[in-house]
C-alpha positions as a LaTeX table, in Angstrom:
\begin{tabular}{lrrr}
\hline
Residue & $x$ (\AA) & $y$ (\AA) & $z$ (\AA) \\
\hline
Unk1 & $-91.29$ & $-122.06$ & $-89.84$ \\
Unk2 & $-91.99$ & $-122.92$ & $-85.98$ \\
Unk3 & $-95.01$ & $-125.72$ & $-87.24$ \\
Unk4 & $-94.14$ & $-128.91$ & $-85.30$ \\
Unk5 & $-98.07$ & $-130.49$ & $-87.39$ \\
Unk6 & $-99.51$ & $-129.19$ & $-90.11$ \\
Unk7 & $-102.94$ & $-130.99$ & $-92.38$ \\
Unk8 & $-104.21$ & $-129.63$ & $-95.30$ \\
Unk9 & $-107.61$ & $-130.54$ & $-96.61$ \\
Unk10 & $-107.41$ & $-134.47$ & $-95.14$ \\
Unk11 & $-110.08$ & $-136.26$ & $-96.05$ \\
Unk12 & $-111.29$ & $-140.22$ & $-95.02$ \\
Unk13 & $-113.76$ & $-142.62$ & $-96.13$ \\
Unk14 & $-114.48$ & $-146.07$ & $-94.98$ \\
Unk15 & $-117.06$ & $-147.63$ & $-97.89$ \\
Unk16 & $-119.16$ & $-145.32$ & $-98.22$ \\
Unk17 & $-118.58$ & $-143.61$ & $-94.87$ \\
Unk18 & $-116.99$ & $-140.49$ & $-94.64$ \\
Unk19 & $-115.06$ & $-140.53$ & $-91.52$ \\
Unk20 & $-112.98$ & $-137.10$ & $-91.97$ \\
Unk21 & $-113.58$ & $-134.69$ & $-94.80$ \\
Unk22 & $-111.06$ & $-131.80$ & $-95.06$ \\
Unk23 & $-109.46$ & $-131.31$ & $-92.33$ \\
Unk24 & $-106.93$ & $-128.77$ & $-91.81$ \\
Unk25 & $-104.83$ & $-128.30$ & $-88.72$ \\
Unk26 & $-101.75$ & $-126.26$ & $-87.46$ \\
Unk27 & $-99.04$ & $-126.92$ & $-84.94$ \\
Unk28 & $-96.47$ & $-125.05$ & $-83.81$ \\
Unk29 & $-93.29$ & $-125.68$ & $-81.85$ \\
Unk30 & $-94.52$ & $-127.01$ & $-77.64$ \\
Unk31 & $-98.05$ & $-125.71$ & $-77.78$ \\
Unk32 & $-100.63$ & $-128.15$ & $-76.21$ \\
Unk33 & $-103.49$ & $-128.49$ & $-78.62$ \\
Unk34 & $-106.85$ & $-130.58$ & $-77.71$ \\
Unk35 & $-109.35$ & $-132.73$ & $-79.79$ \\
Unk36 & $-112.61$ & $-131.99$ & $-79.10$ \\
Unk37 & $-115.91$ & $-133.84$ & $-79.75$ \\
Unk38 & $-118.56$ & $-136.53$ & $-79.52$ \\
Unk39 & $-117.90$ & $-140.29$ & $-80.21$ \\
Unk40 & $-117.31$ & $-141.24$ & $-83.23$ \\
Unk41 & $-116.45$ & $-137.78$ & $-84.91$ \\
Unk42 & $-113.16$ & $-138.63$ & $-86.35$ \\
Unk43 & $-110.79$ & $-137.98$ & $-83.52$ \\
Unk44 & $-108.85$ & $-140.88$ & $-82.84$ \\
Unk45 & $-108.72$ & $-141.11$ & $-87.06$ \\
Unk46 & $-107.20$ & $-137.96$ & $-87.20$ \\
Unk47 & $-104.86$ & $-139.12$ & $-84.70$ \\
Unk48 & $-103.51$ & $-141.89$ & $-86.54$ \\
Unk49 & $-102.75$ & $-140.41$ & $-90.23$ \\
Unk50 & $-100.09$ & $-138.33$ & $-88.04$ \\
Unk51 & $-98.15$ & $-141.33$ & $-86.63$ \\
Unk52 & $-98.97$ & $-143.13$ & $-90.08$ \\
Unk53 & $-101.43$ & $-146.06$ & $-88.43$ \\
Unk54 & $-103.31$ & $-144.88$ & $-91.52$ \\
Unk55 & $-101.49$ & $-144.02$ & $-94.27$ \\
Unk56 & $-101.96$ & $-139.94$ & $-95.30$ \\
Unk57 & $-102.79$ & $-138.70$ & $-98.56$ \\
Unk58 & $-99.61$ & $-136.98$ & $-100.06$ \\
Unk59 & $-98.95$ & $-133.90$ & $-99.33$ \\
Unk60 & $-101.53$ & $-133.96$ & $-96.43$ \\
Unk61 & $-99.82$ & $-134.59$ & $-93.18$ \\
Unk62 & $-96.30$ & $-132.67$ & $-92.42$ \\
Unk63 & $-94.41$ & $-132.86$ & $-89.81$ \\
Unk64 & $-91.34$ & $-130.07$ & $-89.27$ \\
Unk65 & $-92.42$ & $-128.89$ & $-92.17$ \\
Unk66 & $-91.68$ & $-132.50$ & $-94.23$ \\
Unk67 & $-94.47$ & $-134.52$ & $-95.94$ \\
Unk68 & $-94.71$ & $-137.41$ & $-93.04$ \\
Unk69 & $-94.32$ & $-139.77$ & $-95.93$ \\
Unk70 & $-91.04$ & $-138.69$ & $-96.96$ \\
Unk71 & $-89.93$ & $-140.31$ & $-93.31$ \\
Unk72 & $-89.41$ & $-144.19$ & $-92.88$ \\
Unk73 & $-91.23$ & $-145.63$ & $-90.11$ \\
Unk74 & $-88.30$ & $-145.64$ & $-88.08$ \\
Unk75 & $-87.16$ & $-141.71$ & $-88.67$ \\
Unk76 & $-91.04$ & $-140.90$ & $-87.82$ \\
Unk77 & $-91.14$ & $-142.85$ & $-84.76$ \\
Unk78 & $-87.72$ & $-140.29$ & $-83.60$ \\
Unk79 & $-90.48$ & $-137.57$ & $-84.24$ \\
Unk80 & $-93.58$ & $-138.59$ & $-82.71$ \\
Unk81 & $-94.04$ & $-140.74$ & $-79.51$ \\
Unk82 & $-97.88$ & $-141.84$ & $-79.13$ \\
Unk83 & $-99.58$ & $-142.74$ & $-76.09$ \\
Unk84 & $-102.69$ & $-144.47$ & $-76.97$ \\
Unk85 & $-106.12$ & $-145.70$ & $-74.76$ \\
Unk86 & $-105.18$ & $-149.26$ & $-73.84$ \\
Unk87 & $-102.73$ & $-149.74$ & $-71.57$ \\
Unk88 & $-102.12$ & $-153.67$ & $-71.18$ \\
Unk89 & $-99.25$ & $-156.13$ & $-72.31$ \\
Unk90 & $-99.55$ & $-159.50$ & $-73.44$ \\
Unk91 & $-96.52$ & $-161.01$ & $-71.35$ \\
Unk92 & $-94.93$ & $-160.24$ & $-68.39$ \\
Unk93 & $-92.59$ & $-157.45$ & $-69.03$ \\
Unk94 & $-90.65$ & $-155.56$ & $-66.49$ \\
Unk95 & $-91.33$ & $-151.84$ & $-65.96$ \\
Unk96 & $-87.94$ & $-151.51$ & $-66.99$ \\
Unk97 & $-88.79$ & $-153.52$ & $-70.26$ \\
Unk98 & $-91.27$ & $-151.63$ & $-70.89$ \\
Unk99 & $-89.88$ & $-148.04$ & $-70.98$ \\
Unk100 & $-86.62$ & $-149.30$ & $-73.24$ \\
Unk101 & $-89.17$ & $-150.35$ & $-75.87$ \\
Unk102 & $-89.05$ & $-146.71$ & $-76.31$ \\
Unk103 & $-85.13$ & $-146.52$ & $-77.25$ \\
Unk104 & $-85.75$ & $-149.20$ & $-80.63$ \\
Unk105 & $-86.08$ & $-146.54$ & $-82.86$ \\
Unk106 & $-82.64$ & $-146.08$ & $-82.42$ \\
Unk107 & $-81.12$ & $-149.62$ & $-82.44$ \\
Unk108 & $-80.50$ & $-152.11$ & $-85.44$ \\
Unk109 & $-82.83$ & $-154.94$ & $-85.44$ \\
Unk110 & $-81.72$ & $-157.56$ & $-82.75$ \\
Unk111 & $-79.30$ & $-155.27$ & $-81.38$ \\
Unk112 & $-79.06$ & $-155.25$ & $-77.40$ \\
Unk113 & $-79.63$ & $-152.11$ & $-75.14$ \\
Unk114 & $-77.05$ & $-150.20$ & $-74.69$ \\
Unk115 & $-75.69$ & $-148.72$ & $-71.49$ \\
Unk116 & $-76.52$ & $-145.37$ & $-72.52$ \\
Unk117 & $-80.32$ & $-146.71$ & $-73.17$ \\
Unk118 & $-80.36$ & $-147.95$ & $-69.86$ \\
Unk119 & $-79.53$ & $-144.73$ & $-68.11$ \\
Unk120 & $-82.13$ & $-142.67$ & $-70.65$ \\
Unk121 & $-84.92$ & $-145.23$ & $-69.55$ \\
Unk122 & $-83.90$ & $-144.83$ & $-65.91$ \\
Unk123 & $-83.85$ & $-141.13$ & $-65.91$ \\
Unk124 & $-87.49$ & $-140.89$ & $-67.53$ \\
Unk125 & $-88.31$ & $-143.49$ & $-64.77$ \\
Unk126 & $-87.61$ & $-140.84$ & $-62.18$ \\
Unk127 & $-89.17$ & $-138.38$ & $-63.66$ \\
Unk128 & $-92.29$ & $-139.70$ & $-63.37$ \\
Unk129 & $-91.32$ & $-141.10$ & $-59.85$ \\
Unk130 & $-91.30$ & $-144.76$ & $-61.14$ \\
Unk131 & $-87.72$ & $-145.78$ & $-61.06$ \\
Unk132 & $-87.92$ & $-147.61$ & $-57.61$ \\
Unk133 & $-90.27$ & $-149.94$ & $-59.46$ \\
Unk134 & $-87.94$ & $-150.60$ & $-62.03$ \\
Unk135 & $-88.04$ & $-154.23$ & $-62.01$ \\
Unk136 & $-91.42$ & $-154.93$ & $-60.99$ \\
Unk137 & $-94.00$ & $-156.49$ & $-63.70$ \\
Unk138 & $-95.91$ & $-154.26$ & $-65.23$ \\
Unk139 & $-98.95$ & $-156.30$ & $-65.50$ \\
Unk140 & $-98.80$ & $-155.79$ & $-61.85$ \\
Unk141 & $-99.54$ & $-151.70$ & $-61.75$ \\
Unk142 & $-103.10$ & $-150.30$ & $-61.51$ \\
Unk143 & $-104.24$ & $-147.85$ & $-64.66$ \\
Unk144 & $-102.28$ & $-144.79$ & $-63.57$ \\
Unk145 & $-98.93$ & $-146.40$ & $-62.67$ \\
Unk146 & $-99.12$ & $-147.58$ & $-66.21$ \\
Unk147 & $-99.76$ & $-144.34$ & $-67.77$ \\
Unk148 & $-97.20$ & $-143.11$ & $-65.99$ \\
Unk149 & $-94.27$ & $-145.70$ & $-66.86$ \\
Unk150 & $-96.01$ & $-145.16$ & $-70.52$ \\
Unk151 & $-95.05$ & $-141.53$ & $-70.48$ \\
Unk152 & $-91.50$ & $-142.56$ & $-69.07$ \\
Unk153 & $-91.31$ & $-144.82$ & $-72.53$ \\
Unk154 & $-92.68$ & $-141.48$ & $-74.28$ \\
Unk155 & $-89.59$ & $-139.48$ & $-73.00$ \\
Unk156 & $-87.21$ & $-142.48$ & $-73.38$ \\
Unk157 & $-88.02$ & $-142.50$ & $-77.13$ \\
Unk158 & $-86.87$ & $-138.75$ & $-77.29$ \\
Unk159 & $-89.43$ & $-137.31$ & $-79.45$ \\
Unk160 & $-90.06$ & $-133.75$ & $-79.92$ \\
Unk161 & $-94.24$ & $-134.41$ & $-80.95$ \\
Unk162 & $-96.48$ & $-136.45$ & $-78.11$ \\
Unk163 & $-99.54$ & $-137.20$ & $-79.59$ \\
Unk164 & $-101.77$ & $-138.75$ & $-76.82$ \\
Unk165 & $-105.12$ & $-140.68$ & $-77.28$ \\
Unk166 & $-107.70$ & $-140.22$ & $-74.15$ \\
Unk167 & $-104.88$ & $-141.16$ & $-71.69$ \\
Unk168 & $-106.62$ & $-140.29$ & $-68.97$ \\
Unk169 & $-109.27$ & $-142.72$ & $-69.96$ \\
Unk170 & $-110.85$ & $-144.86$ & $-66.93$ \\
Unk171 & $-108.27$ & $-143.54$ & $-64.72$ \\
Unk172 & $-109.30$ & $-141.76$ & $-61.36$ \\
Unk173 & $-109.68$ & $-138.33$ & $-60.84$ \\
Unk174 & $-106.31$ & $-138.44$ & $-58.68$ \\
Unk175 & $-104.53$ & $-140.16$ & $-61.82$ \\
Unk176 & $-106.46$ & $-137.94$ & $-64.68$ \\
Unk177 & $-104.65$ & $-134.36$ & $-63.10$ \\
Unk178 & $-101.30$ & $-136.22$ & $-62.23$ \\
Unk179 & $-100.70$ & $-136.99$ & $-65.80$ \\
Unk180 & $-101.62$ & $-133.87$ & $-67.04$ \\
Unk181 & $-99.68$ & $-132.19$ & $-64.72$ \\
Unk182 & $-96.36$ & $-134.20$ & $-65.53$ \\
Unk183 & $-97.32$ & $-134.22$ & $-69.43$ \\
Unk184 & $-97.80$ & $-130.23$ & $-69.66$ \\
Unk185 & $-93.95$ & $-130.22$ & $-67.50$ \\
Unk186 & $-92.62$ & $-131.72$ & $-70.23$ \\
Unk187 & $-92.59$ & $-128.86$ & $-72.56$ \\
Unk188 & $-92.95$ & $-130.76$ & $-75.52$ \\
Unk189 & $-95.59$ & $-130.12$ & $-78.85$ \\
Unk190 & $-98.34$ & $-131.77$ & $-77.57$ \\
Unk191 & $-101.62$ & $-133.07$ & $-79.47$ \\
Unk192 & $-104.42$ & $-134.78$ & $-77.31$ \\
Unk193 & $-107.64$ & $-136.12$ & $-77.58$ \\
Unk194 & $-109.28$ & $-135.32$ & $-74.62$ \\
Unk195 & $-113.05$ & $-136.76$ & $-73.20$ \\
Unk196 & $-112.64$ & $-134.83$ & $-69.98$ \\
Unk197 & $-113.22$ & $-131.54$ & $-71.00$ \\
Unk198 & $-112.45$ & $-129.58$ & $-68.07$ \\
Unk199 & $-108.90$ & $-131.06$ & $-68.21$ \\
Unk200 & $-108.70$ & $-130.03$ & $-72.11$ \\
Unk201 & $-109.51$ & $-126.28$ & $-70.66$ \\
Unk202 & $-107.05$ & $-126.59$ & $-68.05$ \\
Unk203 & $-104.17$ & $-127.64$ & $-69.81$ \\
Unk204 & $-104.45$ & $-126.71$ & $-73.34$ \\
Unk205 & $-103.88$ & $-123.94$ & $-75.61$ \\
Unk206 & $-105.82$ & $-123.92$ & $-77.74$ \\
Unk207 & $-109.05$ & $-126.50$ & $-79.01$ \\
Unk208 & $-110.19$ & $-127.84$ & $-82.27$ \\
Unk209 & $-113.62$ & $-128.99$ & $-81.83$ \\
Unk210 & $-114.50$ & $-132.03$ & $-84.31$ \\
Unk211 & $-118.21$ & $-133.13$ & $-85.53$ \\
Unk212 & $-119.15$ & $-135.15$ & $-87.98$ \\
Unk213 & $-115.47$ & $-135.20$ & $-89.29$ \\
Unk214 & $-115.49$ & $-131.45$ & $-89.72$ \\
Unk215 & $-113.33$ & $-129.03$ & $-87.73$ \\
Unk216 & $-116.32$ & $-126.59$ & $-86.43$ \\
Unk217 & $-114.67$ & $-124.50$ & $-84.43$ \\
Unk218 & $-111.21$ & $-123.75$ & $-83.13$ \\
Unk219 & $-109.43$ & $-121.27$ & $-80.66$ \\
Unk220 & $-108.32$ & $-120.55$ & $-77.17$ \\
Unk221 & $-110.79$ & $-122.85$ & $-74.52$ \\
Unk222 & $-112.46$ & $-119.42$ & $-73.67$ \\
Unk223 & $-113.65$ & $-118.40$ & $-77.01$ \\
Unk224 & $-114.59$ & $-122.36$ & $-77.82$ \\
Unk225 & $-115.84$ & $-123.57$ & $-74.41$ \\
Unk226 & $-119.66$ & $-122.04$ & $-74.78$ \\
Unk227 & $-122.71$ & $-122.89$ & $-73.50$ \\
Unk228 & $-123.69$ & $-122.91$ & $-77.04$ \\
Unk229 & $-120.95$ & $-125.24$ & $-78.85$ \\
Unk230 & $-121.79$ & $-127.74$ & $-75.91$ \\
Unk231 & $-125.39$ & $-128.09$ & $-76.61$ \\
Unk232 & $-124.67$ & $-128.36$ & $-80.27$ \\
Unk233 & $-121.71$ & $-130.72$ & $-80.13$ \\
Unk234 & $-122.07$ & $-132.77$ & $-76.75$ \\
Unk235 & $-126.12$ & $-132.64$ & $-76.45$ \\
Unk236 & $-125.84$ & $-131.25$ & $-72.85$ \\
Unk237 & $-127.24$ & $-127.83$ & $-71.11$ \\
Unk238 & $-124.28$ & $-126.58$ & $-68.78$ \\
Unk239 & $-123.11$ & $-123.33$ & $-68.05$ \\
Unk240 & $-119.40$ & $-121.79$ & $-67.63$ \\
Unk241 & $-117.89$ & $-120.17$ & $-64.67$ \\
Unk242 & $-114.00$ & $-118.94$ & $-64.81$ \\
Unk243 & $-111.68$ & $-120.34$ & $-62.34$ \\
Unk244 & $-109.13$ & $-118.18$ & $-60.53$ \\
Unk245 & $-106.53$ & $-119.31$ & $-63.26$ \\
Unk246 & $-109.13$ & $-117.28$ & $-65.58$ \\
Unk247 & $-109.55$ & $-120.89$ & $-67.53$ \\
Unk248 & $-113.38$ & $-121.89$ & $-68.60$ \\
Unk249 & $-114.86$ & $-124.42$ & $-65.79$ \\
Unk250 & $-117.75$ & $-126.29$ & $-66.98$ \\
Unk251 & $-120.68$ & $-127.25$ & $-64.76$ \\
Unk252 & $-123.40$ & $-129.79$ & $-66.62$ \\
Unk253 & $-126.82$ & $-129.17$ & $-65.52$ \\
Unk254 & $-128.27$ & $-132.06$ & $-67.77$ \\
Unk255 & $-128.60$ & $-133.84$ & $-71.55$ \\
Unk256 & $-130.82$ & $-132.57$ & $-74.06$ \\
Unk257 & $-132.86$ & $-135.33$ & $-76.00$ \\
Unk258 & $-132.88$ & $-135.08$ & $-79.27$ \\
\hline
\end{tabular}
């Protein structure tokens, strides 16, 4: 069994609010799945009954096959690495500092980095081309430098499962492709909520499309990425053109009241 996520029939309520309502979702080993859909749809709650910010139903959420509950905290966090919107720190860590936070899933509490740690932290630095920065503060780095030494934390923690929560929010266009070029290099099983949706066609897979905490739809961006499903979902007219990768490109025309 190659399924790196699987959710059967999850379901969420807040109150009276129904946030999710059977949801059912499939994995498999390094595929680069997208979320899909409007604000407020359920997304980023889907999100976090994988890495257990919510706690799951039982028998629910699995991860390599496993109920995630059956994991401690500590086990899960050797699975899945997240990478979430906000990107700030309330004191004055060092880039450096920063990216070791990513080896503590594999230390005793209190117990110092090792030298081993260090060299893991400083070879995901240079992989994202950060390591000359090492011991700079990383309050001083603009939005995409920080995504960027976030990913290196990512790949210090040595996770098989990213899951990854609009990272390319409020970054540049520049920044926005960078990271999804160096996150789709990684060849790791990759789950991502994405708001850009030309990006989500780019780089993923395949695309579950979420309204109204339903799955809709799901499938390869070229059967998903209509005219139709946009207008429905995203209340805009646009129409689709293929690029020379033979990926859907969207161009938006305008909204649709409603």
């Amino acid at each position: 069994m190659n399924k790196k996520i699987a959710i059967q029939t999850l379901s969420y309520s807040v109150g009276n609010q129904s946030i999710l309502q059977d949801v059912c979702l499939s994995i498999e080993r390094k595929q680069f799945i997208g979320l899909i859909g409007p604000n407020g749809s359920g997304k980023t709650t889907l999100l976090k009954h994988i890495y257990r910010a919510l706690p799951p139903g039982k028998n629910t959420v699995f991860i390599n096959g496993n109920d995630v509950e059956s994991y401690s905290y500590r086990d899960t966090a050797k699975q899945i690495t997240v990478m979430r919107q906000e990107n700030g720190s309330d004191f004055d860590y060092t880039i450096l500092e920063m990216v070791l936070m990513g080896r503590a899933p594999y230390r005793k509490y209190y117990e110092k980095d090792t030298v081993e740690d260090k060299q893991i932290a400083l070879n995901a630095l240079k992989y994202v081309g950060m390591d000359h920065l090492a011991n700079r503060s990383f309050t001083t780095l603009s939005g995409g430098e920080k995504q960027r030494v976030l990913i290196a934390r990512s790949l210090a923690q040595e996770a098989d499962i990213l899951i990854l929560d609009e990272p390319t929010n409020h970054l540049d266009v520049h920044y926005q492709w960078l990271l999804m070029e160096i996150i789709a290099k990684l060849q790791k099983t990759v789950l991502s909520v994405f708001h850009e949706l030309n990006l989500a066609c780019k780089y993923c897979d395949y695309l579950y499309v979420l309204k109204d905490g339903h799955i809709i739809d799901y499938g390869t961006p070229d059967t998903v990425v209509t005219s139709e499903m946009l207008a429905n979902v995203f209340g805009v007219n646009a129409h689709i053109i293929t690029s020379e990768a033979g990926k859907p490109y969207i161009i938006y025309e305008n909204s649709i009241i409603r």
